[in-house]
Structure formats: structure tokens, C-alpha cells
C-alpha positions in Angstrom: 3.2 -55.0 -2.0 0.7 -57.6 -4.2 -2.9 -56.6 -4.0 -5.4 -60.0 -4.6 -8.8 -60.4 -4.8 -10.2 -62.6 -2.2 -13.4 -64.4 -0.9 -15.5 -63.0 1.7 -14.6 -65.2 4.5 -15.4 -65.1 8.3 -12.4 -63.9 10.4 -14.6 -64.2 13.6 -16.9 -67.3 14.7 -20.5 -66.6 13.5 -23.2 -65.0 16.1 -26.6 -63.8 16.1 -27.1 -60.0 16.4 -29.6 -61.3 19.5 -26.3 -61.9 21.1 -26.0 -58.3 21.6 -26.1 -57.7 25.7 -28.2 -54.7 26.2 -26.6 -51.3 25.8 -27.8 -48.0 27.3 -29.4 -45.4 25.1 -30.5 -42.1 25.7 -31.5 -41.2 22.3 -34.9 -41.7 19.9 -35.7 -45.2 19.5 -38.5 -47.2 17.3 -40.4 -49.6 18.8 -40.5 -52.0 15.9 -42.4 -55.0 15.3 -40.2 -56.5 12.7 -36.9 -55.8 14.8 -34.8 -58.5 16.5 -34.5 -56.1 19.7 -37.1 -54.7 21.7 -36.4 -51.2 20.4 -34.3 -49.6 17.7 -31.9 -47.3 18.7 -31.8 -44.1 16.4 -29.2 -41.5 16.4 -31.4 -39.2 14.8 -35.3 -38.3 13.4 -34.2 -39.3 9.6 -32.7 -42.9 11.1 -36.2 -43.3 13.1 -38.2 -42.4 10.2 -36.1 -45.4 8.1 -36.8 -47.7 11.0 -40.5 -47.1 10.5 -40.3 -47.0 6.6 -38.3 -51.1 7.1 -41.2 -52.0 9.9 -43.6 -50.9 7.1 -42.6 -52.2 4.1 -43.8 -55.4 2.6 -40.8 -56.6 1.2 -38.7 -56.6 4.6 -39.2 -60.0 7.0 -36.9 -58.2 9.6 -34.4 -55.6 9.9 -32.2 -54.5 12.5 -29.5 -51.5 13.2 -25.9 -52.7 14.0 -25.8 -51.2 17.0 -21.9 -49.9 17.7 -21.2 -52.4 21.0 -21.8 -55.7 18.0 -18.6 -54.6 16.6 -19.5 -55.6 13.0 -16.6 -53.9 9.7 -15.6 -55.0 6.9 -12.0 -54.7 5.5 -11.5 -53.3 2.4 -8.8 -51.7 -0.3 -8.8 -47.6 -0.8 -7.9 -46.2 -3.8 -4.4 -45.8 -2.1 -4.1 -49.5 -2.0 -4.6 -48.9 2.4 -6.1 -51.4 3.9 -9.3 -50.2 5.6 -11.8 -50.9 7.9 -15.5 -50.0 7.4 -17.3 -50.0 10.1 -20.7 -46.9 9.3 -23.0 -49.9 8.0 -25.5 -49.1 10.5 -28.3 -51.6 8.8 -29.3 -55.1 7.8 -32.6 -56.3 6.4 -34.1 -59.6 5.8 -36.2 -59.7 2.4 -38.9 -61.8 1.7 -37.8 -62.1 -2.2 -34.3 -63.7 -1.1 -35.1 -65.9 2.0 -31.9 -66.5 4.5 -30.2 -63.5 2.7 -29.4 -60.2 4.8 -28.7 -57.0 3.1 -26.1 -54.6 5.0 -27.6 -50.9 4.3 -25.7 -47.7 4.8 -28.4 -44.7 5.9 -27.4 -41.7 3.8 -28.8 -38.6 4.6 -29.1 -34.9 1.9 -28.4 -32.2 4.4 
């Protein structure tokens, strides 16, 4: 087996995260002013509390969670050479520094 370095390349058409059909939700949500949905599903306190801290700060035009029906991963190569799928980014954030540039975040939370 060869191993390459690649491009980042599309291996779906492009769509908007608005695209999203509503989901239900029985958990904490944010109502967000900076979100492109209505609320911001949050599987826990410490992912609310980032929701706020992204609706808050100066530096963020708009900010979502991927929620798990968008189906958003990205492949990559383990230290096995195994090709993986990632699929915990739960975030993506807008700045106002780098216009039309989103930012994929993974929460990470000290137990």
C-alpha cells in the first residue's frame, strides 16, 4: 500500500448548513443571536456555555454546531496507516479577521 499526500477536495456537492431539516432535541439548547439555526443544540452545560462564549465574542460573525443529522467527516491517515473517518468536530465559526473563512472547532472538555 502507497500512502500520498493529497488536496482537500469535496467528495460531496457543496450545501449550506441551513440546509439542515429540523431535527428533534430534547436536550439544553442556546438561543443564539449569531447562529444560523434558531437554537443551538447542546449536549451538555460546558457545550452551552461555549455557545454563549461564540455569541459573545467580538471576533466571531457566526458560528454554528454540526449538528449529527448534517453528516459532516473528514477522512484522514492514523498512525497505523488506516484510513479513518472523523466525524466529533462538533463546531464551525465564522471570524471577522478572515472574511468567507470557517474554522471547524473540536469542544474539548478537563473532567
Amino acid at each position: 500500500m502507497t500512502i500520498a499526500e493529497q488536496e482537500p477536495r469535496l467528495l460531496e456537492p457543496e450545501r449550506m448548513l441551513s440546509s439542515c431539516q429540523p431535527f428533534p432535541w430534547s436536550r439544553q439548547v442556546w438561543e443564539g443571536v449569531k447562529t444560523v439555526f434558531n437554537l443551538v443544540p447542546c449536549d451538555n452545560g460546558f457545550e452551552r456555555d461555549f455557545a454563549r462564549f461564540l455569541d459573545n465574542a467580538s471576533d466571531v460573525e457566526s458560528f454554528s454546531k454540526l449538528p449529527q443529522p448534517f453528516g459532516f467527516s473528514i477522512e484522514y491517515t492514523d498512525g497505523g496507516m488506516n484510513l479513518r473517518s472523523y466525524t466529533r468536530i462538533s463546531w464551525q465559526s465564522m471570524s471577522t479577521e478572515h472574511a468567507g473563512f470557517w474554522r471547524a472547532r473540536e469542544r474539548k472538555q478537563k473532567m
